[in-house]
OpenMM code with the backbone's topology and positions (N, CA, C; nanometers):
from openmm import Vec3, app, unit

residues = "UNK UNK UNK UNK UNK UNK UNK UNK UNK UNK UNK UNK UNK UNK UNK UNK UNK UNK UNK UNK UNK UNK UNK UNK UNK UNK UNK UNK UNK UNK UNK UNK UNK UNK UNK UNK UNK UNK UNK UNK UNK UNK UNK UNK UNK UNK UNK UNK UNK UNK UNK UNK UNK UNK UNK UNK UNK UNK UNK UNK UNK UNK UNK UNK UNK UNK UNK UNK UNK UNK UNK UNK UNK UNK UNK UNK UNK UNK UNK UNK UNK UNK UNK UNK UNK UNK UNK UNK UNK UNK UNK UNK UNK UNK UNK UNK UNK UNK UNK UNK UNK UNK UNK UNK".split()
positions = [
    Vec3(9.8636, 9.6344, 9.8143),
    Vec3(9.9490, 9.6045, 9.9274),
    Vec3(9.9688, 9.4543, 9.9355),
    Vec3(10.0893, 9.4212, 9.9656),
    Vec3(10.1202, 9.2750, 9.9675),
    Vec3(10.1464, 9.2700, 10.1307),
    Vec3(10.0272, 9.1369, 10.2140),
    Vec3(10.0505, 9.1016, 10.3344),
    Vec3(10.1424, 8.9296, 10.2929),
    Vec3(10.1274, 8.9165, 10.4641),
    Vec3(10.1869, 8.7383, 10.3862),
    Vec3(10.1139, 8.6301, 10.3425),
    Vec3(9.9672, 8.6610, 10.3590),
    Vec3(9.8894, 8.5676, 10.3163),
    Vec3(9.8075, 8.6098, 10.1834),
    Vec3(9.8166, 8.7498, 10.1431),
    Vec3(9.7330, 8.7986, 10.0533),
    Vec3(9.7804, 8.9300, 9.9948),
    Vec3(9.7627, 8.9648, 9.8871),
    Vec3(9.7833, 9.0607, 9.7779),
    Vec3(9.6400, 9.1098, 9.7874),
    Vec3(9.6237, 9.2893, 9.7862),
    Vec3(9.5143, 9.3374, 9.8190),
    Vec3(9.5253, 9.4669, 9.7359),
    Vec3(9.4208, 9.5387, 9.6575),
    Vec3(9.4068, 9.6702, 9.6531),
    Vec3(9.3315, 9.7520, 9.6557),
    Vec3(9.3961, 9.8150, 9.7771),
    Vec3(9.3602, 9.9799, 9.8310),
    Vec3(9.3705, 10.0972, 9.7631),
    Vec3(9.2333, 10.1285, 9.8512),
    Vec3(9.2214, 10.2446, 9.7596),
    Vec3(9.1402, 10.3749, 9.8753),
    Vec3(9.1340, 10.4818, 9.8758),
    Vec3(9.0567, 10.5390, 9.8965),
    Vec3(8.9904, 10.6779, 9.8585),
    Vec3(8.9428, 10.7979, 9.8980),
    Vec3(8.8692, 10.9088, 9.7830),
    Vec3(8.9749, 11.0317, 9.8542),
    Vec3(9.0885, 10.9959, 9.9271),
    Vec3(9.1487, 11.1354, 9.9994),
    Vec3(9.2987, 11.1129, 9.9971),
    Vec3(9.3701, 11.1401, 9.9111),
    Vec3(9.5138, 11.1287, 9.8826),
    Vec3(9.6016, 11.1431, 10.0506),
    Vec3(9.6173, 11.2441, 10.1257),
    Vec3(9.6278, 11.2227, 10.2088),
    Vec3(9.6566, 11.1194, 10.3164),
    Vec3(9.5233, 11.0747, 10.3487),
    Vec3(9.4982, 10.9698, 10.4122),
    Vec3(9.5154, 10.7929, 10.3149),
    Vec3(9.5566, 10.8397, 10.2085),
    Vec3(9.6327, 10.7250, 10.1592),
    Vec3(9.7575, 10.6942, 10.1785),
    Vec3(9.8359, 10.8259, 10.1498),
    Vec3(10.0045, 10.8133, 10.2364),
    Vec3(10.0165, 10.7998, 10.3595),
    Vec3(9.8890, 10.8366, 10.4700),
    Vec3(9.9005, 10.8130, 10.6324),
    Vec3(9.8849, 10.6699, 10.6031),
    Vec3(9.8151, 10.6133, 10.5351),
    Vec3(9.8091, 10.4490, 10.5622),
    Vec3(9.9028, 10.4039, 10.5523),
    Vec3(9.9869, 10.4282, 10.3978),
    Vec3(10.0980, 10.3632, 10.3723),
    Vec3(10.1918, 10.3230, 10.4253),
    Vec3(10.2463, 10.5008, 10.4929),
    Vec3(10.2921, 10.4897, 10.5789),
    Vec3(10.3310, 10.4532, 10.7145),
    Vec3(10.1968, 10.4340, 10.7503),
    Vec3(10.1928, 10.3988, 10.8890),
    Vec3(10.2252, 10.2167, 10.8399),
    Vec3(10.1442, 10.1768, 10.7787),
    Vec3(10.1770, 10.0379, 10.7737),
    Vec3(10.3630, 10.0237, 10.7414),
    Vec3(10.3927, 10.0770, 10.6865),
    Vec3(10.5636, 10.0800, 10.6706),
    Vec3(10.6166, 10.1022, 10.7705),
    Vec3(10.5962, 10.1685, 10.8716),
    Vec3(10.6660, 10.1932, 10.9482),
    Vec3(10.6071, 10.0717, 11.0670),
    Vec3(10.4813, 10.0290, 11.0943),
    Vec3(10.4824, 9.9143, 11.2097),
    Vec3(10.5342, 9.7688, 11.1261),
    Vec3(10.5363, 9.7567, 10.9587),
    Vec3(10.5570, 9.6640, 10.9647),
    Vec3(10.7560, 9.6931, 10.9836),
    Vec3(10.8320, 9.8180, 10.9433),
    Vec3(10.9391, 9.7901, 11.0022),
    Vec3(10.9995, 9.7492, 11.1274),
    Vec3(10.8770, 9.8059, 11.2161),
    Vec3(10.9047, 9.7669, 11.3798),
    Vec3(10.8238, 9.6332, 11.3906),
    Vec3(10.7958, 9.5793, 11.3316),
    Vec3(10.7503, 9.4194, 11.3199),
    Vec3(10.6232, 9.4257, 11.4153),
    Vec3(10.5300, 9.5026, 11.3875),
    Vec3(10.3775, 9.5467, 11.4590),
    Vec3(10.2780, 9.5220, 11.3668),
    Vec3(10.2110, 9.3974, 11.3463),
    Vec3(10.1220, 9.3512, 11.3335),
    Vec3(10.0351, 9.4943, 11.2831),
    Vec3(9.9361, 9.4993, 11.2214),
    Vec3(9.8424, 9.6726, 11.1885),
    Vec3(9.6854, 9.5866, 11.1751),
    Vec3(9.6768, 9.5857, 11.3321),
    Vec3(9.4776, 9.5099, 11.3492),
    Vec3(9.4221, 9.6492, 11.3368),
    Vec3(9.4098, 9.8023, 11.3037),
    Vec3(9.3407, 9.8843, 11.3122),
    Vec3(9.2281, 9.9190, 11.2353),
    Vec3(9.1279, 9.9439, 11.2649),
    Vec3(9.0029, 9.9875, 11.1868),
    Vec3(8.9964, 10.1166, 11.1262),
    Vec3(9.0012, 10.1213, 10.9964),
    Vec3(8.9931, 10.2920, 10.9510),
    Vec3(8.8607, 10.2910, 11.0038),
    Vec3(8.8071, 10.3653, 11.0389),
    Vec3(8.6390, 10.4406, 11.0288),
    Vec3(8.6217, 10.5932, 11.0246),
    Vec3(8.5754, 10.5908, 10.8540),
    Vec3(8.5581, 10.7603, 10.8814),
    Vec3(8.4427, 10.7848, 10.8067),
    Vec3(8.3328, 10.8233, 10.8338),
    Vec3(8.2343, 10.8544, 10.7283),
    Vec3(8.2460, 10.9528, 10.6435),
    Vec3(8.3518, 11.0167, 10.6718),
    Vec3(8.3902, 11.1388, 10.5403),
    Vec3(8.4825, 11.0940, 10.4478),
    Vec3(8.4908, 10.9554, 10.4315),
    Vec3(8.5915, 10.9123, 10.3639),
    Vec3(8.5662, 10.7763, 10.2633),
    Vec3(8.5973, 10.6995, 10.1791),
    Vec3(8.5585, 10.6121, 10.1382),
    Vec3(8.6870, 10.5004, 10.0967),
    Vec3(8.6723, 10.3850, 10.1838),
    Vec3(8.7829, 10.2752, 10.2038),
    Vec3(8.7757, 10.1737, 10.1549),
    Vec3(8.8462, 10.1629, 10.0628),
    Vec3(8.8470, 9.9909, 9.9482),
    Vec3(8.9254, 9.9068, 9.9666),
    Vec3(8.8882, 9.8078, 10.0086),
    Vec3(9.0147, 9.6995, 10.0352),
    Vec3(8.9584, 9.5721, 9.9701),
    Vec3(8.9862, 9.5385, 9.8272),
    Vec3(8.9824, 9.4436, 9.7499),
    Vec3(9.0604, 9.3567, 9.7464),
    Vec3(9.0647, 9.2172, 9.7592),
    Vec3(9.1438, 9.0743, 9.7776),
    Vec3(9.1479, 9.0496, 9.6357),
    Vec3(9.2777, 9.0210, 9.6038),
    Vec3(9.3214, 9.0236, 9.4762),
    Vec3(9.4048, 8.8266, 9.4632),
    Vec3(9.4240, 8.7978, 9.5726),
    Vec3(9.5170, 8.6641, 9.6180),
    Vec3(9.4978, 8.6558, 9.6871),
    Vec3(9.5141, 8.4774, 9.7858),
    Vec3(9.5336, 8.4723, 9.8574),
    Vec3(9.6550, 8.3189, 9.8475),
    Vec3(9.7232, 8.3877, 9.9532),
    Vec3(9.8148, 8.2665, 9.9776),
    Vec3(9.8547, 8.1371, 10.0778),
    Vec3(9.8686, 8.0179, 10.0052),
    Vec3(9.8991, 7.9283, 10.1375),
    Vec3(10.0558, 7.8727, 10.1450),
    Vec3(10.1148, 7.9663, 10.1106),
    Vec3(10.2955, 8.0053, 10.1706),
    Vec3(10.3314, 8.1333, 10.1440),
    Vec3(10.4389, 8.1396, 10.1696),
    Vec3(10.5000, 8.3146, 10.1895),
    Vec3(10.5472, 8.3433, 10.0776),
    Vec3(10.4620, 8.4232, 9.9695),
    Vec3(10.5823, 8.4450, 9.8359),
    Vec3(10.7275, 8.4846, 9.8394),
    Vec3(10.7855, 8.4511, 9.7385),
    Vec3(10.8548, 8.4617, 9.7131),
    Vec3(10.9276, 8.5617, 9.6842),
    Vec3(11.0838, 8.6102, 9.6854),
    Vec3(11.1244, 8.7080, 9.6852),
    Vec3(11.0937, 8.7928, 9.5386),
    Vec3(11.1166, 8.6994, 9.4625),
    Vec3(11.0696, 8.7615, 9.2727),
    Vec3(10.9423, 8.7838, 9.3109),
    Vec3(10.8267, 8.7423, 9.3354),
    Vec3(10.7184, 8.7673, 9.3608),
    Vec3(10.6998, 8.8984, 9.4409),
    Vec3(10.7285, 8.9240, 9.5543),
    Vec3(10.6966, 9.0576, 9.5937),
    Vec3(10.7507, 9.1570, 9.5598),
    Vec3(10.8929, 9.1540, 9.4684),
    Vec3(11.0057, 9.2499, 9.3898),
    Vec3(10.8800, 9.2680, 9.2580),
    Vec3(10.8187, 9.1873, 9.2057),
    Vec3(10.7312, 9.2664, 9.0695),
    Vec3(10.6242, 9.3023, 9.1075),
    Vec3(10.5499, 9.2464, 9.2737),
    Vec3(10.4406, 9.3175, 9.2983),
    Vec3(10.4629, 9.4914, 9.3429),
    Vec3(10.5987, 9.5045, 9.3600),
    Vec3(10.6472, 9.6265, 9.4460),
    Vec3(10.6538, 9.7397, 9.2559),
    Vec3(10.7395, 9.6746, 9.1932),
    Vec3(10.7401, 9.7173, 9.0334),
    Vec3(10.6002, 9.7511, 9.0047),
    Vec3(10.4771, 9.7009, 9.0110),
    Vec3(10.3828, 9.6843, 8.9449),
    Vec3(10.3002, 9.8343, 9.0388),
    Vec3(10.3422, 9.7919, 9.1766),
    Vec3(10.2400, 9.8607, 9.2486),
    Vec3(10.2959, 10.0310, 9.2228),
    Vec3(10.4500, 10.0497, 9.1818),
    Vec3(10.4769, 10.1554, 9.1783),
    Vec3(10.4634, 10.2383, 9.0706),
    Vec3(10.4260, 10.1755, 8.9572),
    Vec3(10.3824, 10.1860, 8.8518),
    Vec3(10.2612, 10.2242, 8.8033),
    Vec3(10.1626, 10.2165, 8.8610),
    Vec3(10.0219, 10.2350, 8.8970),
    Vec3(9.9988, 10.3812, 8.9560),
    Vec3(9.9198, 10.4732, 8.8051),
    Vec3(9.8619, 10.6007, 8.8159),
    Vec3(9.7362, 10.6407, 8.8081),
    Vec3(9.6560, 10.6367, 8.9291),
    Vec3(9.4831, 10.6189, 8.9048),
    Vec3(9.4711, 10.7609, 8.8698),
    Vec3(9.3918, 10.8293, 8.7978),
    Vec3(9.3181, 10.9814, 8.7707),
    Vec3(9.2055, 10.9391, 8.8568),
    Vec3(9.1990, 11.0513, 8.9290),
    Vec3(9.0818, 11.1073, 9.0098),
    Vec3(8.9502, 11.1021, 8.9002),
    Vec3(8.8446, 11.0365, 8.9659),
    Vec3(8.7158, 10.9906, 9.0005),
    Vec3(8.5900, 11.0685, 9.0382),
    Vec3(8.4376, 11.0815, 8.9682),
    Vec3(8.3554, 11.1004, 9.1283),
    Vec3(8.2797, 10.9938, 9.0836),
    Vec3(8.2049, 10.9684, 9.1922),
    Vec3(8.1352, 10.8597, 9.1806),
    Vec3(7.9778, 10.8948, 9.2167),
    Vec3(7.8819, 10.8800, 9.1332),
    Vec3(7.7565, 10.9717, 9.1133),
    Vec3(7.6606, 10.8748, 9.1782),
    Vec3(7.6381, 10.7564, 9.1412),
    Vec3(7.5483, 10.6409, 9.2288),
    Vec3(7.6122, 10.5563, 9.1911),
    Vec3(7.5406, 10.4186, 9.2764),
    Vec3(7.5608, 10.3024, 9.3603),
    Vec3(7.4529, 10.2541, 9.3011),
    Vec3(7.5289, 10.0838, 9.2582),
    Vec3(7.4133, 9.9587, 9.1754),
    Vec3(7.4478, 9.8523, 9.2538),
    Vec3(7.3160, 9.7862, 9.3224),
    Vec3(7.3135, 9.6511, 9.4003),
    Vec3(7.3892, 9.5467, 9.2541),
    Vec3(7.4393, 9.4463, 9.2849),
    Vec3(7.4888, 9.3809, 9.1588),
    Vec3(7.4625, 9.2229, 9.2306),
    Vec3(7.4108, 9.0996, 9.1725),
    Vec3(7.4264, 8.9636, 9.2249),
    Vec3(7.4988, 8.8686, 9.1147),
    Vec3(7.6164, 8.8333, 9.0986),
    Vec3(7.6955, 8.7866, 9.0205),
    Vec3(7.7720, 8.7036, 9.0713),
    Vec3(7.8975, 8.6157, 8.9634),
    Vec3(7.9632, 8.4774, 9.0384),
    Vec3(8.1059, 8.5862, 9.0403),
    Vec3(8.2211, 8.5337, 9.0653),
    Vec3(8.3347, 8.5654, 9.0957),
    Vec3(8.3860, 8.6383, 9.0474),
    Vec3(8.3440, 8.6309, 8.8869),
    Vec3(8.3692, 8.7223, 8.7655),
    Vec3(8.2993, 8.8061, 8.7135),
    Vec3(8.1497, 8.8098, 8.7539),
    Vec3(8.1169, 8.8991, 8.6855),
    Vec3(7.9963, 8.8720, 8.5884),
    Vec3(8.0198, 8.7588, 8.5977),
    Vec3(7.9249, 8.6799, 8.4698),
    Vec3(7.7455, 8.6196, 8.5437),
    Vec3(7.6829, 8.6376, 8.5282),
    Vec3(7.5293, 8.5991, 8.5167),
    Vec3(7.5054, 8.6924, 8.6532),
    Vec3(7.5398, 8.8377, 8.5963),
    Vec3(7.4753, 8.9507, 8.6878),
    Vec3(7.3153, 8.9936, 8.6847),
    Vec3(7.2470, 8.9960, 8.7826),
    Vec3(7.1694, 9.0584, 8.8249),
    Vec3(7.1068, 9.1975, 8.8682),
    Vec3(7.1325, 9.2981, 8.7865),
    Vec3(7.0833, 9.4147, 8.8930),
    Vec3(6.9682, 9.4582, 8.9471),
    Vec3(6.9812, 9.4823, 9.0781),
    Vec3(6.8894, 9.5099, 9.1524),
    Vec3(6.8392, 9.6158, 9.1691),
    Vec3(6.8939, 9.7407, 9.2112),
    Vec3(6.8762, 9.8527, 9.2333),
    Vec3(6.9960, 9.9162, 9.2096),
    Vec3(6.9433, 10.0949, 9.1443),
    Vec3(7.0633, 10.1942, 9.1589),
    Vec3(7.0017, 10.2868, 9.2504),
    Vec3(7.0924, 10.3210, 9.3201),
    Vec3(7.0621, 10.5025, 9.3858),
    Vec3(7.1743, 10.6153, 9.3153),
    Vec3(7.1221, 10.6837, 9.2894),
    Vec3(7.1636, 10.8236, 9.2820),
    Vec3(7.2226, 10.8923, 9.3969),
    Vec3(7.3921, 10.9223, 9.3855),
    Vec3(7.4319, 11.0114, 9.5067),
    Vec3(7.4156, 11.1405, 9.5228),
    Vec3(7.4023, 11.2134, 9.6040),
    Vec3(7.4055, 11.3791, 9.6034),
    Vec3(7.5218, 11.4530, 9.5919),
] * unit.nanometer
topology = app.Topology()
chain = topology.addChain("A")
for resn in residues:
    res = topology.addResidue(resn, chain)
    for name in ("N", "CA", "C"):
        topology.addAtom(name, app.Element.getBySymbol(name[0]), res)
């Protein structure tokens, strides 16, 4: 999702409730409504990764190939079995692991 200060990607484990987001954000940002809302669902799992951030308003080419790019994009379904503590720099590089758990 492209805001005006930042390029972000979302994600979550319930197709559904991915088009209610979408949508809903499309439609307040057509009525020019700000979207401060909190998902909270514990039956659900919500990713919102910062991909950019910006200090001006991109540009029109700029959000025309983020819109190309984003529509373009076909994730295959996932499960996700456990969870690893990780301590690393920005990239990835001089990781640490700490702990895994096993999910049920």
């Amino acid at each position: 999702m492209l805001f005006p200060n930042s390029l972000a990607l979302i994600g979550t484990t319930d197709k559904e409730l991915d088009t209610i987001i979408f949508d809903l954000d499309s439609e307040l940002k057509a009525a020019r409504i700000s979207d401060d809302t909190v998902y909270v669902n514990n039956k659900y799992f919500f990713s919102n990764m910062k991909l950019a951030r910006f200090n001006t308003l991109p540009t029109k080419a700029f959000r025309n190939e983020v819109e190309k790019i984003s529509n373009s994009l076909k994730f295959e379904p996932y499960q996700i079995d456990s969870v690893t503590l990780a301590i690393c720099n920005a990239v990835f590089q001089n990781r640490s692991l700490k702990k895994t758990w096993k999910l049920n």
